[in-house]
C-alpha positions, 0 to 999 in steps of 0.5 A, a space after each residue: 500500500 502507497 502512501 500520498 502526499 498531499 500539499 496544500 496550496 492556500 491563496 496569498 491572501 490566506 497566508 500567514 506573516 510567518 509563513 511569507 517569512 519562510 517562503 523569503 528563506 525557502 527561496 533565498 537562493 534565488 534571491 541570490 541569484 537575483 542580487 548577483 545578477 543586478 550587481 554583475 550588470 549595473 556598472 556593466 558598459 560604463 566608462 567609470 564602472 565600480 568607481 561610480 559606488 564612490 563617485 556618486 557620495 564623494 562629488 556630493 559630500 563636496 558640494 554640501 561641504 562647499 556651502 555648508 563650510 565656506 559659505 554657511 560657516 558650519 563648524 566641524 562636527 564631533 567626530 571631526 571634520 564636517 566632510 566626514 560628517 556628511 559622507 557618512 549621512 550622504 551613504 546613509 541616505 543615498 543606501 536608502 533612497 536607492 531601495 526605495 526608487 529600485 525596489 519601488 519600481 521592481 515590480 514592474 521592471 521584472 514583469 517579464 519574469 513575474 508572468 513567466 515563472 511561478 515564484 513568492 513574489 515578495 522576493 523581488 522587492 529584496 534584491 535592491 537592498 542586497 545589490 546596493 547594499 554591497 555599495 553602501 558596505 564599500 561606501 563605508 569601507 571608504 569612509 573608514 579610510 578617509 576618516 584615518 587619512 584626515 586625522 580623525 579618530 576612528 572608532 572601534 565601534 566601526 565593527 558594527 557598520 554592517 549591523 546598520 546596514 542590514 537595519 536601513 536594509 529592513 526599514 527600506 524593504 518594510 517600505 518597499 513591501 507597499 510601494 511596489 504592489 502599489 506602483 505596479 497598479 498605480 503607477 502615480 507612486 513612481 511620479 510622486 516618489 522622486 519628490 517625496 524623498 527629496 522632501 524627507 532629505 531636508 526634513 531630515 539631518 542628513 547634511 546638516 546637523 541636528 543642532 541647527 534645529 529650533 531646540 523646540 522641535 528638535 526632538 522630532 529630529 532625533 525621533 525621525 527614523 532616517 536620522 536614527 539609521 543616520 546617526 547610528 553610522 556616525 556613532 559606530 564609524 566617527 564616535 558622534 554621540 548615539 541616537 537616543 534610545 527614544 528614536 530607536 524604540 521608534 525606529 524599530 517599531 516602524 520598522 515591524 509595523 511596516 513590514 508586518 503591514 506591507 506584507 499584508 498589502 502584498 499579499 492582498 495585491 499579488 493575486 492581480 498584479 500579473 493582470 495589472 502589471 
């Protein structure tokens, strides 16, 4: 006598938080894939090529330098000159910006694989997080050596970079999770996007120091969730002062929120994306 297996395939809509959470992992290897390929092909064909990864931070770290120290006389910043203070917040944010706008976008960018191959697709917004965050790691790296080359103090926290690179990488994918399915089916978002994230740069003390902000409000600042991730990279590779634990708290519980609610979103959309795509 036989046995049979049966498999249960419940509708995306029916699944649980924890199990999207396993199909990410039963699936990380195409993930892998995904991520190597984006990176493979990025800086493929251009003149500069991986020097772009530190071109785009540097060129704008000395355009703010520029105004913020010569023209607007900022003074230098507790963990040394004002140049490294906005390189560390510019690779921060660019990291975070980069998610946003690629994975934002993925959705539609891959819909020749989406309606081809049968896959959770939840895995496609989680590859602009990994591919860029291999530039933000490099970015960092840089910043390490360009702290020791003008003098300032590395600190030994520095080890934990990575550590705040996977948390901008989960609060960018928890925001993803609901920009994607929604730009796919309205594609307004991918309009609106570019100046919504210009808006939040200046509301927040990527380039400028939150010292600079009316003392009344400036706790708003430090409970901004871009100005924890922020200021967790200067603390760890500059030795600035630590973002308070208040806008940590904060940050992480956006962070669940966002994913535990875009999943929903997701899920709730995936079943019409391949027809609206």
């Amino acid at each position: 006598m036989t046995s049979t297996t049966i498999k249960i395939i419940k509708p995306r809509s029916e699944r649980s938080f924890a199990e999207d959470l396993a199909d990410i992992w039963a699936h990380r290897e195409l993930v892998l894939v995904l991520a190597r390929r984006e990176i493979s092909v990025r800086y493929r064909q251009t003149v500069v090529g991986l020097l772009w990864v530190l071109l785009q931070p540097l060129v704008t770290t000395a355009i703010f330098t520029t105004v913020f120290v010569f023209f607007i006389r900022i003074p230098d910043q507790g963990g040394g000159p004002y140049a490294l203070f906005a390189f560390a917040g510019i690779a921060v944010w660019q990291y975070l910006t980069r998610i946003i706008t690629e994975g934002g976008g993925s959705l539609v960018s891959s819909s020749a694989l989406i309606t081809k191959v049968s896959f959770p697709k939840l895995i496609i917004p989680l590859v602009s997080p990994i591919a860029a965050g291999v530039d933000c790691l490099i970015a960092i790296l840089a910043l390490a050596v360009l702290t020791t080359a003008f003098g300032a103090h590395l600190s030994w926290t520095v080890i934990f970079a990575p550590l705040v690179i996977l948390a901008v990488a989960l609060f960018g994918y928890a925001i993803v999770l609901w920009l994607a399915p929604l730009n796919a089916v309205y594609r307004d978002i991918g309009i609106v996007l570019p100046f919504v994230i210009q808006i939040a740069m200046y509301l927040s003390p990527i380039v400028y120091p939150a010292t600079l902000v009316p003392e009344k409000i400036r706790w708003l600042y430090e409970l901004n969730p871009v100005a924890v991730m922020v200021d967790s990279m200067r603390w760890v590779v500059l030795g600035t002062n630590a973002p308070s634990l208040a806008g940590i708290a904060v940050f992480a519980a956006a962070t669940v929120l966002l994913f535990w609610g875009g999943t929903c979103v997701f899920r709730s959309m995936e079943g019409n994306l391949v027809d609206r795509i």
